[in-house]
Every structure is written in C-alpha cells, then in structure tokens.
C-alpha positions in Angstrom: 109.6 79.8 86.5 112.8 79.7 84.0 111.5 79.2 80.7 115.7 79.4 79.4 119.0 80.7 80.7 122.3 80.7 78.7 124.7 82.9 81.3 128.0 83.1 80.3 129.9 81.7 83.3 133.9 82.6 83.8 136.0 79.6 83.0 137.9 79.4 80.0 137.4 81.9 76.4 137.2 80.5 73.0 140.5 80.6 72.1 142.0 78.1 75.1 143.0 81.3 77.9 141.4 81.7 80.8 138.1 84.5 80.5 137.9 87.8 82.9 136.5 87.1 86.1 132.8 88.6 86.0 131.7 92.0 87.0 128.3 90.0 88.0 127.5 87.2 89.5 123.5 86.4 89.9 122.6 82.7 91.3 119.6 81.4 92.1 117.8 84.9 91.8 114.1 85.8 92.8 111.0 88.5 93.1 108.2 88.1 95.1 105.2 90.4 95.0 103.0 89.7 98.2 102.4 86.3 97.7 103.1 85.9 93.6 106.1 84.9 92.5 107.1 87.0 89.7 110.3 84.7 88.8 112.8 82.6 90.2 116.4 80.3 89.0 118.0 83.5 87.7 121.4 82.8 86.7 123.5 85.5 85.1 126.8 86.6 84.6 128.4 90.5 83.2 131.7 89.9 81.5 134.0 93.0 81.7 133.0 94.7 78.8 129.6 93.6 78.1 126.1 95.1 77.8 123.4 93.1 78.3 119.8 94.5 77.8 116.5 94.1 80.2 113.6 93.6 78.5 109.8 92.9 79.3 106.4 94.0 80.4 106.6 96.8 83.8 105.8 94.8 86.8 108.2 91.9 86.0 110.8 93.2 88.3 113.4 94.7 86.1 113.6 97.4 88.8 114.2 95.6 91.4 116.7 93.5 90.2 118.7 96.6 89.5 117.8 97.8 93.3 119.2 94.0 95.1 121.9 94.7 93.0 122.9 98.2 94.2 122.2 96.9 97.9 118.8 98.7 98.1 116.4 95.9 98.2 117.0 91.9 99.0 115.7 89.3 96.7 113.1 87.3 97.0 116.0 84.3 96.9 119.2 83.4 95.5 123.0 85.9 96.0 124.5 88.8 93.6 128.1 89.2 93.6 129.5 92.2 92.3 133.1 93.1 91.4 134.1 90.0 93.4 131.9 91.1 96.6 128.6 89.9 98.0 126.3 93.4 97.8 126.3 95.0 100.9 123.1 97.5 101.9 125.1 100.7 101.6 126.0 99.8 98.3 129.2 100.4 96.6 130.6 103.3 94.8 132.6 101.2 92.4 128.9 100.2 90.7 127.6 103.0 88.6 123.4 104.2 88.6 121.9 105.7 85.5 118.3 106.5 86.4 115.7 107.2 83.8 115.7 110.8 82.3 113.4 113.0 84.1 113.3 116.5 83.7 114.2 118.3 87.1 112.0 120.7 88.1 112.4 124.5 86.2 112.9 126.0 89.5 116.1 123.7 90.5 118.4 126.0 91.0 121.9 124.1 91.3 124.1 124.6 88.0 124.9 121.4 85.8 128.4 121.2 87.4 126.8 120.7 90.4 124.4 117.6 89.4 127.8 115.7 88.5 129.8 116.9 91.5 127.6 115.0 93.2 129.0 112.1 91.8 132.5 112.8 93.0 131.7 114.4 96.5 127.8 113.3 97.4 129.0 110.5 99.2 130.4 112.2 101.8 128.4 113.4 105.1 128.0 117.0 106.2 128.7 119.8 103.9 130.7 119.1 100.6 134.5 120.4 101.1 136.4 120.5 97.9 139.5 118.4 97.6 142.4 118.8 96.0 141.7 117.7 92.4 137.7 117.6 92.6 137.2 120.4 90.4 139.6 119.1 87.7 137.8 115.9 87.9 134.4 117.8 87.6 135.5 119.8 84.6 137.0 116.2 82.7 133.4 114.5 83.5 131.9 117.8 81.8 134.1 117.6 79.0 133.7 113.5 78.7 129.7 113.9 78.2 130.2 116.8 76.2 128.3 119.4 78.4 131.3 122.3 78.8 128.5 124.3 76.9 125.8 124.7 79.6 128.0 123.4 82.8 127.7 126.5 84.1 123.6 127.1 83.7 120.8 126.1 85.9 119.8 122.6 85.6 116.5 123.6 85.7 116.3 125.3 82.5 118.4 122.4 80.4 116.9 120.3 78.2 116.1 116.6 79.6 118.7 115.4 76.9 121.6 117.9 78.1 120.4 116.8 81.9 120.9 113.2 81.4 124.2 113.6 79.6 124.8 115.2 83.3 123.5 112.5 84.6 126.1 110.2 83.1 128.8 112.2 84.2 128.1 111.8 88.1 127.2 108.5 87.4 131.1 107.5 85.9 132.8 110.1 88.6 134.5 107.3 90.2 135.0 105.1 86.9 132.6 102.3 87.8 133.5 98.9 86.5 129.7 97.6 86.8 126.9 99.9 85.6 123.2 100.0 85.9 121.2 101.5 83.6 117.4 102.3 84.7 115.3 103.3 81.1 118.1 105.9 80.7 116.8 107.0 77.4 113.2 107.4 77.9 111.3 110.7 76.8 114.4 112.0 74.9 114.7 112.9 71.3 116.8 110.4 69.1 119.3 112.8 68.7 120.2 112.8 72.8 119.1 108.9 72.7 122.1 108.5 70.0 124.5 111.2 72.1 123.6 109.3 75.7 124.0 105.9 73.7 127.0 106.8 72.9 128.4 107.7 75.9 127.4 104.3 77.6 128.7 102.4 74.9 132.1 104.3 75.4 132.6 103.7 78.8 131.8 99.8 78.4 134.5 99.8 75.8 136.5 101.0 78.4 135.8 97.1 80.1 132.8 98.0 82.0 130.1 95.9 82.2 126.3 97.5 81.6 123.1 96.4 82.8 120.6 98.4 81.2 116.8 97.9 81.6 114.4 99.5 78.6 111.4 99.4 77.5 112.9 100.0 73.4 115.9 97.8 72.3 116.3 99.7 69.0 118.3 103.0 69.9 120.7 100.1 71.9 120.4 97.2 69.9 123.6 97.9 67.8 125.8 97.5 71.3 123.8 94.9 72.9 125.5 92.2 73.4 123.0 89.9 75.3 119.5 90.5 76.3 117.3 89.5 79.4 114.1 89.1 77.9 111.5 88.6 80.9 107.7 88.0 80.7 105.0 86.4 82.1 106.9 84.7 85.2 109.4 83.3 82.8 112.8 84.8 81.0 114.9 84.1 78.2 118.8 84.6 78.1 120.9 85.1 74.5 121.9 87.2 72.4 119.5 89.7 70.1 119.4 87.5 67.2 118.3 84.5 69.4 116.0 86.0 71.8 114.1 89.1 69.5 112.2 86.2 67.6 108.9 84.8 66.8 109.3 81.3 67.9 111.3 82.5 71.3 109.1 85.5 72.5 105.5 83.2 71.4 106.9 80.4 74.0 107.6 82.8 76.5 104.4 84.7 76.8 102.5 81.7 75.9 100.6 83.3 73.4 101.5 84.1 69.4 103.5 87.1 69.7 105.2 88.6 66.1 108.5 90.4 65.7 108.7 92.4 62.7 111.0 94.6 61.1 109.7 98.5 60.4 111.6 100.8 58.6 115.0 99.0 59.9 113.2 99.1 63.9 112.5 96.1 65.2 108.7 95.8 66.7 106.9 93.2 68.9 102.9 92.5 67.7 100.6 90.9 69.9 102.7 91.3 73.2 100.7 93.4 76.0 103.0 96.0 77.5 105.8 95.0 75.5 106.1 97.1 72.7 109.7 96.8 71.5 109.9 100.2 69.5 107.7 103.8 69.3 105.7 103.0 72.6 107.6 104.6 75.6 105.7 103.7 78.9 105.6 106.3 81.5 107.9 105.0 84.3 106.2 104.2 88.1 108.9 103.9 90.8 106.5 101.3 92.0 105.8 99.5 89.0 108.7 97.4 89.5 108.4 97.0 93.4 110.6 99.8 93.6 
C-alpha cells in the first residue's frame, strides 16, 4: 500500500539541460513476508550525487530492499536497475556495502589493512595474490578514512568507531558510484558518527549516490537529501522538511504521531519502534527478512 511517492525521475533539470541518468532505478517494488504484504508500488530513483535516507519501524523491509538491490534476495515484485544494469545475483562490484558497525570479535586476528584489502582483492577466488598497485591502493584507502594510525594493529582490539572507518575503506576500494548504507552508525560515539558521516558525505560529493537505511536521522540529517519514510505497509517519499512532520508521519501510521524538536534533535512521539533520535535498536539480520 503507497500512501505517497515523489521519485525524482531522469528527464530534464531545472534549469532547461537534460539531468544525469540515475544510479537507481526501482519500479513497481515489493516485500512479502509469508503471506503479508509488507509494501508494494515502490518507485524510486538515486540521482548521481544524492543521499536519500531509509526510515521506519524494523520489520518494514528496509533490509531487504538494500539485499534485491545488491542481487542477494528478489523482490516480492517490481525491477531495480542499477548503474544502467538490471541487478544480477552475483551482484556487482561497482555498488558499494556499508554494513552496520559491529564490533569484531577481540580475538580477530587479521590487521586493519587487511579488513579493507578485502575490498580490493576479496573478490577474487583462491588465495589473495597481490597485484601490482594493490598495496598503494590499500595504503590511499587507509589514508582516505583516516586510519594510517592503527592500520597496522589487530582489528580485534580497535575501537568499533576506528573499525567502521575500516569498513568504509573496503567498502569505496573500487570507487562505487551507488552505495548502500546498512545502519552504518549504530552503537558508535558521536564523535565516530560525525568522522564516519563525514566520510560518506565526501564520497557522494564525489557524484555517488547513497542509500542509507537508519534508525536516527539526526547525525545525517544535515546531508540528507531525500528520505524514504516507511511504516505500517505504507511509505512516504520527500525531502526532510516534507516528510519529518506531524501532519505526514500521523497519516502514515494512522495514528497521532508528534515530531518535536529537542535540544536542536529532531524526535518522533507516539510512533512504536520509530524513535527518530536517542533510541538505537539492536540490529536482527532477520528483522528485515534478511
């Protein structure tokens, strides 16, 4: 059920010349659970360049729409295009994955060079052989994400924040034009929230698009450019100003739900499971039909 949808479609910009082809195309899009239908008539495009924001309640799919679109799981109904190309089930290394930041364990021994290497040679079968150039590229990752300082350490012992600026690096190794976003800055300080913020933000200035699902607008909400607001078996497409509201979010849960604003952070009252700010949700891979 579609309660709104206002996807900016490629055709022509504002000022008469023609606008950037998409870096994705969703039509038509679906999720089933079992027999429930969790929502349906998904249309949405990513213009080079843009971040748009997932937002809602766990269980409403958010997960799985980033897994159709990496090639892991179909939808329901409906086609994703990405960067010009139907999704294909072995994926495609020009899209980018940013999974939620989970500590590794303590007794992962593999350094922090390592964990991005994999970015640049993981793809390959059998046992990694270094090309000409890898390590160069490794070492301008390290230094793009600003982790030259504990590179060389055990990723075990890191902090989750200096992890999942790691994390970033392998996840840019081959400069993806489309990049997904799973809750990348839950459980971390705001200082690492800002830092791994930061990072995203700079690679989308780069022309990337982001898709990035979160429970907590506010540490993003000053480079969002759209959001995805989805909740009970409808969604609502717009920008922040349009969709973080009252009179939008009320219609969409079909109950009175209140956005205020708390010492400058933007909260959601009377929403279940959709706290907007200071409630982080432990993460289930299978929340989401992951």
């Amino acid at each position: 059920m579609t309660f709104s949808s206002d996807a900016t479609r490629a055709g022509t910009a504002s000022d008469g010349t023609s606008a950037p082809a998409p870096v994705l195309q969703i039509r038509g899009a679906a999720i089933h659970r079992g027999d429930r239908e969790l929502w349906s008539g998904l249309d949405l495009d990513v213009a080079p360049g843009e971040l748009v924001a997932v937002l809602g309640p766990s269980g409403t799919g958010k997960t799985t729409l980033l897994r159709a679109i990496l090639g892991l799981q179909p939808l329901s109904a409906g086609t994703v295009v990405a960067l010009g190309e139907p999704v294909r089930r072995r994926g495609s290394r020009r899209i980018g994955y940013l999974p939620q930041a989970r500590p590794l364990p303590a007794e992962t021994s593999m350094r922090g060079r390592d964990l991005v290497a994999l970015g640049v040679d993981g793809h390959r079968f059998g046992l990694p052989f270094p090309r000409r150039g890898d390590r160069a590229h490794v070492d301008a990752l390290i230094d793009a994400v600003g982790a030259r300082d504990f590179a060389d350490r055990p990723v075990g012992v890191l902090s989750g924040g200096e992890q999942q600026r790691l994390r970033v690096g392998q996840a840019l190794a081959d400069d993806p034009r489309l990049l997904l976003c799973d809750e990348p800055l839950t459980s971390l300080d705001l200082a690492n929230q800002q830092a791994v913020t930061g990072l995203i933000d700079a690679h989308r200035r780069t022309g990337a698009g982001v898709l990035l699902v979160t429970h907590d607008i506010n540490p993003v909400l000053d480079i969002v450019d759209r959001i995805l607001y989805i909740a009970n078996g409808r969604f609502t497409l717009g920008t922040p100003r349009e969709v973080l509201t009252t009179r939008v979010l009320s219609a969409l849960y079909g109950a009175p739900v209140f956005v205020q604003e708390v010492g400058g952070r933007l909260v959601v009252v009377g929403a279940p499971d959709a706290e907007i700010a200071a409630h982080h949700h432990e993460h289930d891979d299978h929340e989401d039909g992951a």
